[in-house]
N, C-alpha and C positions, 0 to 999 in steps of 0.2 A: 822351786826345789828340784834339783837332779838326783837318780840315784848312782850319777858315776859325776870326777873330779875334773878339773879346768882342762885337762889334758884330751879328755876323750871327748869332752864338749867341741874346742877346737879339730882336733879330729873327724867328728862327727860333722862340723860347719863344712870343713875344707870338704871332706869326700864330697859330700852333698851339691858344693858346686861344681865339681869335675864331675857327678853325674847328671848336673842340668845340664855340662855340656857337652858332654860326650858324643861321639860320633867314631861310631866302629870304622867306616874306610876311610876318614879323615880328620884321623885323631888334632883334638886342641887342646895345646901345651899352654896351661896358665903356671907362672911364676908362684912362689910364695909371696910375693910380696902385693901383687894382683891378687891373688886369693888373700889375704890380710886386709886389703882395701875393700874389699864387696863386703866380708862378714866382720868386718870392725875388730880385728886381733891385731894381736903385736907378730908382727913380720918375723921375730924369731921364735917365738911358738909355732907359727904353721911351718916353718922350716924346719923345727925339731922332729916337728907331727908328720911331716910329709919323707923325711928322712927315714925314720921306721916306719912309717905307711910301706915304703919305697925294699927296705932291706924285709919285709915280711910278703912281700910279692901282688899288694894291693893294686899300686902306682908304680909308673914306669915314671923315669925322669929322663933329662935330656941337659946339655949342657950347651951354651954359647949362643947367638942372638936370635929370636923364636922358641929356644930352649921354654922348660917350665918343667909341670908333672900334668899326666894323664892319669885317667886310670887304666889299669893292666888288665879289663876285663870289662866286660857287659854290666851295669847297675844292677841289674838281674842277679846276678852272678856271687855279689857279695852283701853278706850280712851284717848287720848292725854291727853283731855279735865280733864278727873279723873284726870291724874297723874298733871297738872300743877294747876289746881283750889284749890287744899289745900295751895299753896301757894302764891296764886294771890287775889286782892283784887276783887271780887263780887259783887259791885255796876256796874249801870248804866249809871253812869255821867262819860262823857270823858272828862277831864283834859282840857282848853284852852289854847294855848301856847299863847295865847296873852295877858292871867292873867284875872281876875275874875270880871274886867268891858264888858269883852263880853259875848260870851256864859253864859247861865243859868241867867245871870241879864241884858242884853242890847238885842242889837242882836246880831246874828250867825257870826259868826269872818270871814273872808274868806275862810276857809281853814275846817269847820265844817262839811260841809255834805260829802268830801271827807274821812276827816280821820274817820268820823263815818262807813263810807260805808267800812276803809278796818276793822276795829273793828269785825264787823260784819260777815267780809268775812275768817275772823282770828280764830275766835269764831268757824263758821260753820265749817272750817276746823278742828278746833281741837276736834267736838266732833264729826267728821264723820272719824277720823281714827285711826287705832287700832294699838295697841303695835307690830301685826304681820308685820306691813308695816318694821321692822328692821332684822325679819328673813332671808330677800333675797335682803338686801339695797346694794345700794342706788339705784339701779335701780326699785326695787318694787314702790316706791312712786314715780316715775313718771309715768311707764307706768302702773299701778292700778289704780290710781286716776284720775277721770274725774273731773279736777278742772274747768272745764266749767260748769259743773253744780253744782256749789257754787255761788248762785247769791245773790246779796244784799238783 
């Protein structure tokens, strides 16, 4: 179970490997179609993904034979948080699974201040870690992150 949609999954796959391969004085341009091959996606999703990767200033692309996308920046540099927020909805209101008589118009549903609290815990995660936490996976993001000091 994800807490973001097929879109930012893909997104999140592709960045991940233009950070395995990144290389600041000799940048390597993978295709979407090559990036679709490694992480097992359909070659027009990473091309969607990589297209607004590309117009929000993530990846840089290139066109004609060697062409692909790089990224536009250090793995360092950019947060989860960047790469899934183009394709994630931006408001503040959390959904009520108990439909639109509780939360926001009655009161708080049973279940409100917990799934807010992990919202929140999910958020702070995703703009406190950088594209570098996949250079030395999966073990870098466990022992890197002090997820105890992510508090609500």
């Amino acid at each position: 179970m994800t807490a973001y949609g097929k879109v930012s999954q893909a997104a999140l796959a592709s960045m991940s490997l233009l950070a395995e391969r990144y290389h600041a004085e000799t940048p390597q341009y993978l295709s979407s179609g090559e990036i679709a091959e490694a992480r097992k996606l359909s070659q027009a999703l990473v091309a969607k993904v990589l297209t607004k990767l590309s117009q929000v200033g993530l990846v840089i692309g290139t066109r004609g034979p060697g062409g692909g996308y790089a990224l536009a920046m250090k793995p360092s540099e950019i947060k989860l948080h960047d790469v899934v927020a183009p394709f994630e909805r931006q408001d503040d209101t959390l959904g009520c699974p108990f439909g639109s008589e509780w939360c926001g118009t009655g009161p708080e549903c049973p279940l409100h201040q917990e799934l807010e609290a992990m919202r929140n815990r999910l958020t702070q995660f995703l703009q406190t870690v950088t594209l570098d936490c996949f250079l030395n996976r999966p073990k870098a993001i466990v022992q890197n992150l002090k997820l105890d000091n992510l508090k609500d």
